[in-house]
DOTI-949752 format. One line per 10 residues: number of its first residue (from 1); their letters; for each residue x, y, z of C-alpha. Coordinates in nm, 4 decimals, padded with zeros to 6 digits, m for minus. Example, Ala and Ser with C-alpha at 12.3 -4.5 7.8 and 13.67 -1.06 7.14 Angstrom:
! DOTI-949752
1 = as = 01.2300/m00.4500/00.7800 ~ 01.3670/m00.1060/00.7140;
END
This chain:
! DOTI-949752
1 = xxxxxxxxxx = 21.7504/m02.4757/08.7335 ~ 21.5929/m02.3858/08.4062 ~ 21.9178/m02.3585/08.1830 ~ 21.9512/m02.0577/07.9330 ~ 22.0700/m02.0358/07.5768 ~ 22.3840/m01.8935/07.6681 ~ 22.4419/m02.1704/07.9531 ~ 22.3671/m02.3904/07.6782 ~ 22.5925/m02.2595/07.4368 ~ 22.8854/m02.2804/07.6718;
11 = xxxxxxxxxx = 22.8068/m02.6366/07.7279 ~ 22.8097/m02.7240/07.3667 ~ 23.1359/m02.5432/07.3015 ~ 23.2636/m02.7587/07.6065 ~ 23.1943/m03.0702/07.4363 ~ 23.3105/m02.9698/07.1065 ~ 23.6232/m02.8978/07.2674 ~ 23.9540/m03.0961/07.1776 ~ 24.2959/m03.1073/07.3715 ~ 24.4276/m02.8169/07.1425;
21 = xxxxxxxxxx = 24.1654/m02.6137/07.1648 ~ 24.1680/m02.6334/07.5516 ~ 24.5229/m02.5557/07.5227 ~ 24.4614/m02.2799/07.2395 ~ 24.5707/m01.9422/07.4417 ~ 24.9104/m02.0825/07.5592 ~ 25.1667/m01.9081/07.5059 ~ 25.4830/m02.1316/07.3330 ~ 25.7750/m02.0191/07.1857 ~ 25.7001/m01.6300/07.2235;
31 = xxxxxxxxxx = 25.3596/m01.6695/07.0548 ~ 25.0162/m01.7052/07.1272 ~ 24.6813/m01.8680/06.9795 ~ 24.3646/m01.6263/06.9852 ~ 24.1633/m01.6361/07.2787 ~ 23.9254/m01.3019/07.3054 ~ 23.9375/m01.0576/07.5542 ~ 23.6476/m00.9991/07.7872 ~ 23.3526/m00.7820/07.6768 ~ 23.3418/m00.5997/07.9534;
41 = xxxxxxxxxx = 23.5539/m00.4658/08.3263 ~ 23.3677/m00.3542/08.6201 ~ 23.4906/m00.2349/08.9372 ~ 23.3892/m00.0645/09.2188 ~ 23.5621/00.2940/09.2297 ~ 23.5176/00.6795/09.3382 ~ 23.4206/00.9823/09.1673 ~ 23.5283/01.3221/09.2136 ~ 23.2674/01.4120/09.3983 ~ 23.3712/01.1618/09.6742;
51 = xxxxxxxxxx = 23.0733/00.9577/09.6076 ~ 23.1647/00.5883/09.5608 ~ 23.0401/00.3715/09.2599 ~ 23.0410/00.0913/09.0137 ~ 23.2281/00.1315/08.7011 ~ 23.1760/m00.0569/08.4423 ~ 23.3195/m00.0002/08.0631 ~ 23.3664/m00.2325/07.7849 ~ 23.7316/m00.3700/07.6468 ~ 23.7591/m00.0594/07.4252;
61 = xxxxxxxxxx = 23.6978/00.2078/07.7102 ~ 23.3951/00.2985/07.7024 ~ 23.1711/00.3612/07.9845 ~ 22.8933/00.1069/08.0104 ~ 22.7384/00.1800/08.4036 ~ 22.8283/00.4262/08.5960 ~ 22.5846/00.3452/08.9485 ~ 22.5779/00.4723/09.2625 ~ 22.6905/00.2914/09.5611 ~ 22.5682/00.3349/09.8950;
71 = xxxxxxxxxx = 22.9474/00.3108/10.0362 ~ 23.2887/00.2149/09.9663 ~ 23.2779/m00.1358/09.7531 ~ 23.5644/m00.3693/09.7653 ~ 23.4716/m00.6534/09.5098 ~ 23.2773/m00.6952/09.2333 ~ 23.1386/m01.0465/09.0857 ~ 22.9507/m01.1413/08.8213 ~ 22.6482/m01.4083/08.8055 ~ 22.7550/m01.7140/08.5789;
81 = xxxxxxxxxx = 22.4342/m01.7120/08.4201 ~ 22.2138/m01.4061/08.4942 ~ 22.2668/m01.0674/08.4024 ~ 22.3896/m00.9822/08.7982 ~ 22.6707/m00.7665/08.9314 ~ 22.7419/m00.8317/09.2622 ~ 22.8911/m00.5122/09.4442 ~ 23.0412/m00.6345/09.8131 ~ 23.0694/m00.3571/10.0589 ~ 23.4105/m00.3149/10.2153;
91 = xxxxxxxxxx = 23.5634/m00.4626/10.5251 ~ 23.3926/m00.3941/10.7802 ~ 23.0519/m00.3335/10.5847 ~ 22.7275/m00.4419/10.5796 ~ 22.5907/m00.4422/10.2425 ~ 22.5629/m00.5989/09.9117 ~ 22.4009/m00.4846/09.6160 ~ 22.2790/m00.6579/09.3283 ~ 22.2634/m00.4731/08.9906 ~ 22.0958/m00.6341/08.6995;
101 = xxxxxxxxxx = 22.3088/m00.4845/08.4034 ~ 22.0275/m00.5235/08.1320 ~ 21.7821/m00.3582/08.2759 ~ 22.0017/m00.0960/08.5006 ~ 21.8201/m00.1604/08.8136 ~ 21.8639/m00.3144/09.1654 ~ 21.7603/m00.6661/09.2121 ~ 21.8528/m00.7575/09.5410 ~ 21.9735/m00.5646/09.8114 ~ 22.1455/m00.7985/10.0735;
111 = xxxxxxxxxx = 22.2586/m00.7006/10.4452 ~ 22.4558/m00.8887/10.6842 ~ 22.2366/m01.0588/10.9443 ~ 22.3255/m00.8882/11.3189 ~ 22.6314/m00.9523/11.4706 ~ 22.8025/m01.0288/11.1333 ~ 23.0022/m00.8130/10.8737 ~ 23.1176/m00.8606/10.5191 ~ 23.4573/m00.9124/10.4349 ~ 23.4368/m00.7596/10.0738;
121 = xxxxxxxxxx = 23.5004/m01.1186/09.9493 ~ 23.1980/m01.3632/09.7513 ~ 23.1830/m01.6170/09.5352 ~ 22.8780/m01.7986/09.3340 ~ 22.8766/m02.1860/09.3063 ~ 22.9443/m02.2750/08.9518 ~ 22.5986/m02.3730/08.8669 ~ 22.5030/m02.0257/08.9671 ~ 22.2796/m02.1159/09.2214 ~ 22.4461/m02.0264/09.5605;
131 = xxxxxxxxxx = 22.6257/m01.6903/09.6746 ~ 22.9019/m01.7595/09.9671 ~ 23.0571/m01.4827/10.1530 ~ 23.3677/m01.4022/10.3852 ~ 23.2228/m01.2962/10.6876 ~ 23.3183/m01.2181/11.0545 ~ 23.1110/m01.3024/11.3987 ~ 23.2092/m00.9865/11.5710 ~ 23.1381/m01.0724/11.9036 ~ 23.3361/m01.4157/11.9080;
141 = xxxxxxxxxx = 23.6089/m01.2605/11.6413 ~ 23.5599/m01.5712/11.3986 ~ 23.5544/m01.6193/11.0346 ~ 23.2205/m01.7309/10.8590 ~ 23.1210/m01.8786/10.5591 ~ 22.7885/m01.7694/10.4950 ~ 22.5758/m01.9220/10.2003 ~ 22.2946/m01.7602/10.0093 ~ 22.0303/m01.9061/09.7455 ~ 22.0145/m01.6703/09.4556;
151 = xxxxxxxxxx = 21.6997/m01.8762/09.3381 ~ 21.5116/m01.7675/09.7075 ~ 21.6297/m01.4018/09.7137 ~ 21.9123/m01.5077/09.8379 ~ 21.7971/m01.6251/10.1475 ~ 22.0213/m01.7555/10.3885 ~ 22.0360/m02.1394/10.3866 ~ 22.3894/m02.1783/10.5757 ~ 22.6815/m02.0667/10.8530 ~ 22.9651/m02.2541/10.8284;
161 = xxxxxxxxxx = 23.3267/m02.1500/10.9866 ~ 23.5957/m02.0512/10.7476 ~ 23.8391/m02.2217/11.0067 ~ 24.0171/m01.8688/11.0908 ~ 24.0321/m01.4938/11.1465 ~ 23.9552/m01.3034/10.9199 ~ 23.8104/m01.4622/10.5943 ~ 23.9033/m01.2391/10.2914 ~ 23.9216/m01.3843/09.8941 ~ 23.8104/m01.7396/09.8227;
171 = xxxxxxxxxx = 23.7114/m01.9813/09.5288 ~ 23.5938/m02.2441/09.4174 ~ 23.8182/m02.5790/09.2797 ~ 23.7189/m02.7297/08.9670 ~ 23.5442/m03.0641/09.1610 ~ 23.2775/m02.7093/09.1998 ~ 23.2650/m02.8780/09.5804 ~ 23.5640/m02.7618/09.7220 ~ 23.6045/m02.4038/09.8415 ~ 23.9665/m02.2627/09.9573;
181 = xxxxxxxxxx = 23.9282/m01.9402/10.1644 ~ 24.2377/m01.7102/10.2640 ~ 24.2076/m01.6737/10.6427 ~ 24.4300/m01.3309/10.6877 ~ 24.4350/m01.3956/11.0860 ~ 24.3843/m01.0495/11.1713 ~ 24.1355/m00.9744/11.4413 ~ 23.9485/m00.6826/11.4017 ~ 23.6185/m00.5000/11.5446 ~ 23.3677/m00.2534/11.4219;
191 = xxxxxxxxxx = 23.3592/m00.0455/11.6791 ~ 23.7788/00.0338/11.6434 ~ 23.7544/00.0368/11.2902 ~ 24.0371/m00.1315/11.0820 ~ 24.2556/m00.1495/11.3991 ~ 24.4183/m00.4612/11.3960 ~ 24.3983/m00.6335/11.7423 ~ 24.5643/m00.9476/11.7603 ~ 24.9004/m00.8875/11.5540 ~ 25.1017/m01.0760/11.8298;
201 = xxxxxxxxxx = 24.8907/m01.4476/11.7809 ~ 24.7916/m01.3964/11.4529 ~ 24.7797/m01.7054/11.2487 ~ 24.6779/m01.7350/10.8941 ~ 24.5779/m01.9906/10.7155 ~ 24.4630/m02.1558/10.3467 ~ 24.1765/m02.3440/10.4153 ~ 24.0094/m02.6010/10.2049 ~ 23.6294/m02.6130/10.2974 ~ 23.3800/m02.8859/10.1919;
211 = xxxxxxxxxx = 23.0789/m02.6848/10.0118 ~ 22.8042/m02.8847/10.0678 ~ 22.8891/m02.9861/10.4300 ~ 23.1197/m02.6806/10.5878 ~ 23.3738/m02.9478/10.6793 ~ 23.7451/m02.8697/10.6868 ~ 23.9278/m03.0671/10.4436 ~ 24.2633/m02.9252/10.4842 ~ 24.4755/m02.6515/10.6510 ~ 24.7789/m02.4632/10.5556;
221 = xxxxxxxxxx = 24.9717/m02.2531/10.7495 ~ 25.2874/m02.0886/10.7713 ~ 25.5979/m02.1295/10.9526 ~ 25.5961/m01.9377/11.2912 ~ 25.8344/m01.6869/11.2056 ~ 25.6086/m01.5932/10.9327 ~ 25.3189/m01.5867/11.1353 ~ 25.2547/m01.2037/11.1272 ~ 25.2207/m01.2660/10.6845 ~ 24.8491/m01.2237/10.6508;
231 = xxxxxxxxxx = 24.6798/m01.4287/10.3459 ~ 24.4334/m01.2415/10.1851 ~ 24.3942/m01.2890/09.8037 ~ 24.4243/m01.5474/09.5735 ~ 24.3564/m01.7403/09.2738 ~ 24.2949/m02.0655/09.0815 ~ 24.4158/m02.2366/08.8064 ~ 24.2669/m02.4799/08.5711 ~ 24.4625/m02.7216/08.7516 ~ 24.3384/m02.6095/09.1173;
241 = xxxxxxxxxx = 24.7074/m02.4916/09.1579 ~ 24.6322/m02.1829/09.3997 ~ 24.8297/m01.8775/09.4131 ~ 24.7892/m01.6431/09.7263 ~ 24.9161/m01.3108/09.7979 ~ 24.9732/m01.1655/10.1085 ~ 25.0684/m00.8866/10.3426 ~ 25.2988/m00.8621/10.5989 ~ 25.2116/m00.6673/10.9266 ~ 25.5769/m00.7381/11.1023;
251 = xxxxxxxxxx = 25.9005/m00.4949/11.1184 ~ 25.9165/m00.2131/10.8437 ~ 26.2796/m00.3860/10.7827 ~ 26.1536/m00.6536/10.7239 ~ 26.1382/m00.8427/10.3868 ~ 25.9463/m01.1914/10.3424 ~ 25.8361/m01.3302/10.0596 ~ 25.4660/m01.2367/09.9783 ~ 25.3394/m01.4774/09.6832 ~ 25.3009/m01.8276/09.6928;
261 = xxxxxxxxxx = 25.1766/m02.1068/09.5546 ~ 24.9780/m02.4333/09.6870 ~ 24.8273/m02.7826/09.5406 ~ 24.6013/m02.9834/09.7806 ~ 24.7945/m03.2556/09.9783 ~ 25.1089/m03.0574/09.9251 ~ 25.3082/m02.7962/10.1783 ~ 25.2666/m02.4052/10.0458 ~ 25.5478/m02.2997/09.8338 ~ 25.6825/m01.9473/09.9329;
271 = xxxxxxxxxx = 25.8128/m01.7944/09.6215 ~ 26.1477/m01.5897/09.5896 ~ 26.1531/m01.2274/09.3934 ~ 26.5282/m01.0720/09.3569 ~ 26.5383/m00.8838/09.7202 ~ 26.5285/m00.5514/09.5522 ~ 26.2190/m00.6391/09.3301 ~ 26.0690/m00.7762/09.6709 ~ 26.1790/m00.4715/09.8832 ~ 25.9502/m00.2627/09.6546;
281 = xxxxxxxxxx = 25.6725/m00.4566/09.7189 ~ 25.6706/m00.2673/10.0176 ~ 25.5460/m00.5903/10.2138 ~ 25.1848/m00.5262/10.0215 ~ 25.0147/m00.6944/09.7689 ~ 24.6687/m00.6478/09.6641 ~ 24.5384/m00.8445/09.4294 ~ 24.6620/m01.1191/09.1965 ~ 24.4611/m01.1898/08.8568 ~ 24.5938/m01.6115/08.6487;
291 = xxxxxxxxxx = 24.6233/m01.5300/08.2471 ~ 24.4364/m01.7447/08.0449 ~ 24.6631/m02.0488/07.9906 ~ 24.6543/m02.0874/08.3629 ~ 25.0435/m02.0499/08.3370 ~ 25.1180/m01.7174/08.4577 ~ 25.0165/m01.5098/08.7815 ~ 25.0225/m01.0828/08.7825 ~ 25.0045/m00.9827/09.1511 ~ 24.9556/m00.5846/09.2180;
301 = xxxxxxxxxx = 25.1801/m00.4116/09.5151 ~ 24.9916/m00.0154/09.4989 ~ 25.1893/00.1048/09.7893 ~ 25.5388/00.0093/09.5755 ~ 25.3518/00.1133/09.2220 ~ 25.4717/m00.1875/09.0778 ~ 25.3166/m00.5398/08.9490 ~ 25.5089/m00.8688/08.9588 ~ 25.4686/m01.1453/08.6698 ~ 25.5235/m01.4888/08.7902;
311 = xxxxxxxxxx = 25.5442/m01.8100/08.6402 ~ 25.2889/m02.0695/08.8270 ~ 25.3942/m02.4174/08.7196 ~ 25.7963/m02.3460/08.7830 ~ 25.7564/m02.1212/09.1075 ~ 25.9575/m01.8846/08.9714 ~ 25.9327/m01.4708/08.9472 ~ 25.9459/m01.3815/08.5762 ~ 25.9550/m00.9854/08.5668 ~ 25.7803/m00.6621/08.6939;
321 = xxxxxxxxxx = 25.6611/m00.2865/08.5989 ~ 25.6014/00.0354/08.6999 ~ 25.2632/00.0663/08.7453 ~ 25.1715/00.3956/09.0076 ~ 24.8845/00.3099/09.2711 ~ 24.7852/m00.0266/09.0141 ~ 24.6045/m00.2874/09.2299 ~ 24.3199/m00.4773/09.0271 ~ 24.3867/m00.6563/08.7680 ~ 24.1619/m00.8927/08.5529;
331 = xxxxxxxxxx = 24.2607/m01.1070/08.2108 ~ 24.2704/m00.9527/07.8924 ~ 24.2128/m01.2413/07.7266 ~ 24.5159/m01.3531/07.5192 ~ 24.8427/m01.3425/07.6678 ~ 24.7789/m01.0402/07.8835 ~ 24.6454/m00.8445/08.1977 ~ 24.4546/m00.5447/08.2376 ~ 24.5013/m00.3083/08.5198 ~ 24.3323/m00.0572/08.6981;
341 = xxxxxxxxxx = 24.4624/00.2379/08.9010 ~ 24.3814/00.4542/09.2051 ~ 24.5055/00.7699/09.0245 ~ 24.1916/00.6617/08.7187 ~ 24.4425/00.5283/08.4340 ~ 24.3817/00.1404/08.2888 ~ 24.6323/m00.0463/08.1513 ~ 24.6675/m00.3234/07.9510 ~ 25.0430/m00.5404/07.9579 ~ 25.0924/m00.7791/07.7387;
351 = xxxxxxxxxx = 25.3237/m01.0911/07.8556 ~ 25.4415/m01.1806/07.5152 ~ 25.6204/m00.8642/07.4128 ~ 25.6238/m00.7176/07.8135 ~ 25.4714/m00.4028/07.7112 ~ 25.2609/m00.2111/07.9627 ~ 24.9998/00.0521/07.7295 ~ 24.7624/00.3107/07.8679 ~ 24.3890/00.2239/07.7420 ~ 24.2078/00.5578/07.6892;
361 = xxxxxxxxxx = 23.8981/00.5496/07.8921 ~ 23.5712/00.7538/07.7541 ~ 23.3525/00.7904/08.0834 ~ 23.1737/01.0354/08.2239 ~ 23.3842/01.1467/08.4836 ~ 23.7550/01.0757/08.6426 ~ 23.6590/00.7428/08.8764 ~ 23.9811/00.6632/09.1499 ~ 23.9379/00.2748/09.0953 ~ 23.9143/00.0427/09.4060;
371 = xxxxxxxxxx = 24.1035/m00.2764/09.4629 ~ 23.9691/m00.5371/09.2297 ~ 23.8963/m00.5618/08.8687 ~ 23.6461/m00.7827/08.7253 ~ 23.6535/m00.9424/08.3545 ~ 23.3057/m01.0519/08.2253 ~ 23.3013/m01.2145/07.9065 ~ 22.8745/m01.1943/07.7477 ~ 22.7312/m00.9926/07.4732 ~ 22.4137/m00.8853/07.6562;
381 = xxx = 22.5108/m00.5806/07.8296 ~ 22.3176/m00.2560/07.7052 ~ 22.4613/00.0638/07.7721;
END
């Protein structure tokens, strides 16, 4: 693949980089080193009008794309090296559309082949080349892994298993060959919409999934009491330390734990929040969003209105906020999160002083915004 300037320019910087630069946005004693905040946030999201977009605005609020979508969107990615926004439909949907942001146009519309339906879940290979998505084989009720070459159209050029029910959120490790999915175990079917079918054998699982071959490499799973705590989102550090959120679909009394954190070769670490703090979590998370230093998780509960901090390395909860109907949540660059809202407010909290501030937006119209916030860090976006 024909590398571009800006591909080029990151892998200078890479090998101009020193230990303390690569450590430059940690956060030690209180403080932190400058590390810039993305240019820009998209998001899939809903107008007014109950017609269902993509939102995108830059770090100071201000509305970049405002596009059309066909249906509701759960995920939004962007394209390491092209000027791509990848908008996934939502479970159980059947489209995804590819929006080059330069030009404001649609360069790829892709559907699910028959028999198959997206998660609301992708990922591109780091090199750009390959889209993967979460997807389920409705008439045998199993998980897919379904890869795509962006160079071809995106043509499909393979079907692997994800190793479980229902494939949601997955990522890439920094070998850029091994993928870990979160299987959420629930068993679903178009036709019954987002009835969940199998909530008496559900198992879920964190699966680590050679890229090139589809081979398993390893399987997670939780204990059996704990089998009904679905595993849907998650993400990656810079030292492939994963942290996955979940949501239980047990007893309303009930109140397990509903973050954790895993390392290859290692058992999953189910981490503890004061029972109060977890108790408003309302046995929901729904999304969870690493800072920059790699040190320090933010995982969204909407149906409590709160987000958790956590700290990664120790396994430890640090704090949490008020945050009403907040669910994505991207970087903000330097010691920080942004969040977005269903009731249309963004928010950025900052984990030095652990002050939450309300970013005025200036878009075109009041958006409700959907699960999952996107940071995207170029300069070549045109309004």
């Amino acid at each position: 693949m024909k590398i571009s300037r800006r591909r080029f320019s990151q892998l200078l910087l890479g090998l101009l980089a020193t230990p303390d630069i690569a450590i430059s946005s940690a956060i030690v004693g209180g403080q932190s080193k400058v590390n810039p905040a993305p240019d820009f946030y998209a998001s899939a999201a809903k107008g007014k009008d109950n017609q269902y977009y993509l939102q995108v605005i830059d770090n100071l609020g201000r509305q970049v794309k405002h596009l059309a979508l066909p249906a509701r969107a759960h995920q939004v990615i962007a394209h390491p090296y092209y000027p791509w926004l990848l908008v996934v439909a939502r479970r159980p949907g059947y489209y995804i559309k590819v929006f080059d942001y330069q030009e404001g146009v649609t360069r790829f519309e892709i559907e699910s082949k028959a028999g198959y339906h997206f998660y609301g879940h992708a990922v591109f290979s780091p090199d750009g080349r390959f889209l993967v998505t979460t997807e389920h084989h409705i008439a045998k009720g199993h998980g897919r892994l379904v890869m795509r070459d962006a160079e071809k159209g995106f043509v499909e050029v393979a079907d692997y298993p994800s190793y479980g029910i229902g494939p949601h959120q997955l990522s890439f490790l920094s070998d850029q060959q091994t993928l870990v999915v979160a299987n959420g175990g629930i068993l679903t079917h178009p036709d019954r919409g987002r009835e969940k079918l199998n909530l008496d054998t559900m198992e879920p699982s964190l699966d680590y999934i050679d890229f090139k071959s589809g081979a398993l490499l390893e399987k997670q799973t939780l204990a059996k009491e704990l089998h009904q705590l679905s595993i849907r989102h998650l993400a990656v550090n810079n030292t492939d330390q994963v942290v996955a959120v979940m949501q239980y679909q047990g007893g309303k009394m009930d109140n397990p734990p509903l973050v954790a954190t895993h390392r290859r070769g290692e058992d999953i670490r189910l981490l503890a929040a004061p029972e109060t703090v977890n108790r408003s979590m309302k046995q929901y998370c729904g999304s969870v969003s690493i800072d920059t230093t790699g040190s320090f998780a933010a995982v969204s509960s909407p149906r409590g209105n709160i987000v958790t901090i956590w700290d990664i390395d120790a396994g430890k909860y640090v704090n949490h906020f008020g945050c009403s109907d907040g669910c994505g949540i991207a970087t903000a660059g330097t010691g920080g999160f942004m969040i977005s809202t269903g009731t249309g407010r963004f928010y950025h909290y900052d984990l030095v002083t652990r002050s939450l501030t309300k970013k005025m937006l200036d878009i075109s119209s009041s958006v409700s915004w959907d699960n999952h916030l996107t940071a995207i860090t170029t300069a070549i976006i045109k309004a």
